[in-house]
C-alpha positions in Angstrom: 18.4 67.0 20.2 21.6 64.5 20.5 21.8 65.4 24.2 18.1 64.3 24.5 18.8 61.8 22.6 21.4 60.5 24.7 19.6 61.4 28.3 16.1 59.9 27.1 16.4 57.0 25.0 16.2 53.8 26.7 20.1 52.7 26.4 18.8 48.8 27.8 16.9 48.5 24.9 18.6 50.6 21.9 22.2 50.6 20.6 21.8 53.4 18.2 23.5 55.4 15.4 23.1 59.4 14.9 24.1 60.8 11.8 23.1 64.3 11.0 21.9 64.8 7.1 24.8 67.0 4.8 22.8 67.5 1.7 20.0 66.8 -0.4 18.9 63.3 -0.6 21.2 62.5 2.0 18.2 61.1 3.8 17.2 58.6 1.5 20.9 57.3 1.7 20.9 56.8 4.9 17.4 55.2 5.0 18.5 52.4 2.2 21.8 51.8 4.2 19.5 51.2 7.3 17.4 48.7 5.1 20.2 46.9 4.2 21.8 46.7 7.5 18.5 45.3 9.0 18.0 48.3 11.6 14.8 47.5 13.7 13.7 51.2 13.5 15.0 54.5 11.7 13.5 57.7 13.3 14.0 60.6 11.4 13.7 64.3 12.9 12.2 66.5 10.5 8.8 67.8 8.6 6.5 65.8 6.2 9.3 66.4 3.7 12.1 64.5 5.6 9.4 61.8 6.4 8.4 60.9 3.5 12.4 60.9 2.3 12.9 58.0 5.1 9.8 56.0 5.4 9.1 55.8 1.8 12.2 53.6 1.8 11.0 51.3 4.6 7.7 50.4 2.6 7.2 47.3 2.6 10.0 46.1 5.2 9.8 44.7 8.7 11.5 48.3 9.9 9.5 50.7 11.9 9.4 54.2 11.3 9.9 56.5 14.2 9.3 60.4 14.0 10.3 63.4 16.4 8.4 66.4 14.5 10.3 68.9 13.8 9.5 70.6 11.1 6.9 73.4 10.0 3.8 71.8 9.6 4.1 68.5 10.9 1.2 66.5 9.3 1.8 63.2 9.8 2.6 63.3 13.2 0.0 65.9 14.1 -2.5 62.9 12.6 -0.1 60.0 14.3 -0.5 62.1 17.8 2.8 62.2 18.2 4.0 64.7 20.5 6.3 68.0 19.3 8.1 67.7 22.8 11.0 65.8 21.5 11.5 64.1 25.1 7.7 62.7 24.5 8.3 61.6 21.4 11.1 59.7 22.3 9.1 57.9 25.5 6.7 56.6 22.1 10.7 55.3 20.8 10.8 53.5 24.2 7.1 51.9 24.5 7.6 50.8 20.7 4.0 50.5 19.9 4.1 49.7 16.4 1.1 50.0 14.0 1.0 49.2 10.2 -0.5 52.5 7.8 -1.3 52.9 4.2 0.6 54.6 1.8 -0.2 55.7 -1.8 1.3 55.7 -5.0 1.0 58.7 -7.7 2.8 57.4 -11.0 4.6 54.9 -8.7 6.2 57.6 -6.8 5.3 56.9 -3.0 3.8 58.8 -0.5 2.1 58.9 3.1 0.5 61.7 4.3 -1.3 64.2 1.4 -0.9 64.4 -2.6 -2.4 67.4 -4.4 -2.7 69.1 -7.7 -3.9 72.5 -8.4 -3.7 75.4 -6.2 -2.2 73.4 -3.2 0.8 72.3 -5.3 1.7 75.5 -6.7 1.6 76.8 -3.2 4.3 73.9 -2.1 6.2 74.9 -4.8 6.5 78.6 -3.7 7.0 77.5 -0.2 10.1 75.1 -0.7 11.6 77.7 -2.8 11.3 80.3 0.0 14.1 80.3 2.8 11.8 81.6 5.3 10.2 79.0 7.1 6.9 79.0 9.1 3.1 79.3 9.3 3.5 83.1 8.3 5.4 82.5 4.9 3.4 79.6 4.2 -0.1 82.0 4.5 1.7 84.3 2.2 1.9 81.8 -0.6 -1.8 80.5 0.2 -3.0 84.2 0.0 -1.2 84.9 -3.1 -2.2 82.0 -5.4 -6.0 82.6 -4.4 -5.6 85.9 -6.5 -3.2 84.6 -8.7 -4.4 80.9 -10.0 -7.8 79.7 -11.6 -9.8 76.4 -12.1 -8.7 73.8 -14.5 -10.8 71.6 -15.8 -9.7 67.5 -15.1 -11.2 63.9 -15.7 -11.3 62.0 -12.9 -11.5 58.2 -13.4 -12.5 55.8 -11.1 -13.2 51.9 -10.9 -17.1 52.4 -11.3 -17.3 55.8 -13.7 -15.6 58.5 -14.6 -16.8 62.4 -15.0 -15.3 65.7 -15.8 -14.8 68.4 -13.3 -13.8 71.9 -13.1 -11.4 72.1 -9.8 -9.3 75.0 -8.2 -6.9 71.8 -6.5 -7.4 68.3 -6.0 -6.1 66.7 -2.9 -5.3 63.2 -2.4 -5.2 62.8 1.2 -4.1 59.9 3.0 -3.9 61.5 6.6 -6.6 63.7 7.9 -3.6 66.4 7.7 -2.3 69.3 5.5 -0.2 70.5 8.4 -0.5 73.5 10.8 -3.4 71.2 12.6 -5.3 72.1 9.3 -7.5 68.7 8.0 -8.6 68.7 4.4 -10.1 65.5 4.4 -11.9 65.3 8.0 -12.4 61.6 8.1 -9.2 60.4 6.0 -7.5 57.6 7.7 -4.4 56.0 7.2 -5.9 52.1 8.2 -9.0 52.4 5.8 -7.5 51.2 2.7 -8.7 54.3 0.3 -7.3 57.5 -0.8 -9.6 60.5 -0.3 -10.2 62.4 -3.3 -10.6 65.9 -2.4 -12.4 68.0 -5.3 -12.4 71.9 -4.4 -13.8 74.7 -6.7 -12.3 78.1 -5.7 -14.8 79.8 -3.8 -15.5 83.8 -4.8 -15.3 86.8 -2.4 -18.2 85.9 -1.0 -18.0 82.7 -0.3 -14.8 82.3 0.9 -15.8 83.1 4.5 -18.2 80.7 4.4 -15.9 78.0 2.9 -12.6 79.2 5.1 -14.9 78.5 8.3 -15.7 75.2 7.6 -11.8 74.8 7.1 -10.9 76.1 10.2 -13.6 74.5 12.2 -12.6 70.7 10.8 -15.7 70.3 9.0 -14.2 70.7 5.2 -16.4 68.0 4.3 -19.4 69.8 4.6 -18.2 72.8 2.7 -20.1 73.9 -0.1 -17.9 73.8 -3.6 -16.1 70.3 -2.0 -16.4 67.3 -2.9 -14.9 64.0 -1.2 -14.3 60.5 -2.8 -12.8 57.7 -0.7 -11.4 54.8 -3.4 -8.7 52.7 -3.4 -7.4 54.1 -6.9 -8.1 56.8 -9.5 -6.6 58.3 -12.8 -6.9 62.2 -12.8 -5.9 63.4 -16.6 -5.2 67.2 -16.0 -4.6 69.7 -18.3 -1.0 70.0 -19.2 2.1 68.5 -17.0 2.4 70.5 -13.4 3.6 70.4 -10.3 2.3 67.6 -7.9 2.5 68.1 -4.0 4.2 65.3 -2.5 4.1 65.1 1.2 4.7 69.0 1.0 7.5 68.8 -1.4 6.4 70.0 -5.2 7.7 67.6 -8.1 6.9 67.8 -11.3 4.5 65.1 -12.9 3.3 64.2 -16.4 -0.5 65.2 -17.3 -2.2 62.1 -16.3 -1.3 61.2 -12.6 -2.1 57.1 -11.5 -2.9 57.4 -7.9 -3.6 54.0 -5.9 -3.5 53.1 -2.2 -0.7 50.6 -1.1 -2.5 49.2 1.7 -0.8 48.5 5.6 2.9 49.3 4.2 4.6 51.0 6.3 5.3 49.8 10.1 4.7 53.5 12.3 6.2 53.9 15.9 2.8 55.8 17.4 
């Protein structure tokens, strides 16, 4: 990557610094340092995770966000069409195209792609503590909470009611993206100025063919035992305190989660 770096990026238009990340958080660090040193863009190579470390800091600045996927399941540049090819992604670097997205906030904690609660979060959660990486360790983990986790009962309220819902997970997408090129929210966009709420029971046996090939075929919408609200905020009082999936990465909420869109925050390299 620092060889392509150095061939590809346009040197009559960037001076540029490289620093490779050391340890946790790291990222962040670096992001803040950018913001304070007025950088015109930080691009950050990495997965959801690593992007949401680095652009939630840039919410709300002048500084663009630039990715070069690299991680597992890439959402966010999946739903950004940005290409995997690291020598394509840095030709977007070069044309500088900038667009402005949404981002969300859950108890004030930022973030841009997809929230969840429920079965996707405990999933997460399993994943990040798994060294193997990949589509095949993450398909363990979805396979083993089906059998493993039940419904929960939440309140979800909303600027114009409120009603009480059994739900296997909750998604709160931003992007059209869970990763993998998997949408949970078909017609989620990150310009629209809402948050779609994705309510899914947990299909049985039987039904989970029928459900899994609306999933696959983009049309999760449509499913039967899905639901989909698009608003610009919601309260979502849960059970007990859980795991929340943040941009991939699982952290631990209290029981009532605050979610509200942030509206054409973030400035996006696409």
């Amino acid at each position: 990557m620092p060889e392509q770096i150095e061939q590809h990026l346009d040197s009559s238009r960037f001076i540029y610094d490289l620093h490779v990340t050391e340890y946790a958080g790291h990222a962040v660090e670096l992001a803040r340092e950018a913001v304070e040193q007025l950088y015109d863009i930080v691009a950050v190579a990495g997965g959801d995770g690593s992007i949401n470390e680095v652009g939630t800091c840039l919410i709300g600045t002048d500084i663009a966000l630039a990715v070069l996927p690299c991680g597992s399941g890439n959402g966010l540049s999946r739903c950004l069409d940005i290409p995997r090819d690291p020598v394509k992604a840095l030709e977007r670097i070069n044309r500088k195209a900038v667009c402005q997205i949404d981002t969300v906030l859950v108890n004030e904690k930022p973030f841009i792609s997809i929230g969840g609660t429920g079965y996707d979060a405990q999933v997460a959660d399993d994943y990040a503590k798994d060294p193997r990486r990949g589509f095949e360790t993450y398909f363990r983990y979805i396979v083993r909470n089906y059998f493993t986790l039940h419904e929960k009962t939440y309140t979800i309220i909303l600027p114009d009611r409120s009603f009480t819902t059994d739900a296997f997970f909750i998604s709160f997408a931003n992007s059209n993206q869970m990763g993998y090129d998997v949408p949970i929210s078909p017609k989620a966009s990150l310009w629209d100025g809402l948050v779609d709420l994705c309510i899914v029971r947990k299909p049985n046996a039987l039904e989970l063919p029928i459900v899994g090939g609306y999933f696959i075929s983009k049309h999760m919408d449509k499913a039967p035992k899905v639901d989909i609200i698009q608003t610009a905020s919601a309260v979502i009082v849960r059970p007990e305190p859980a795991v929340v999936n943040i941009d991939g990465e699982a952290i631990m909420f209290d029981k009532d989660l605050h979610i509200k869109i942030n509206p054409l925050s973030l400035n996006v390299i696409v």
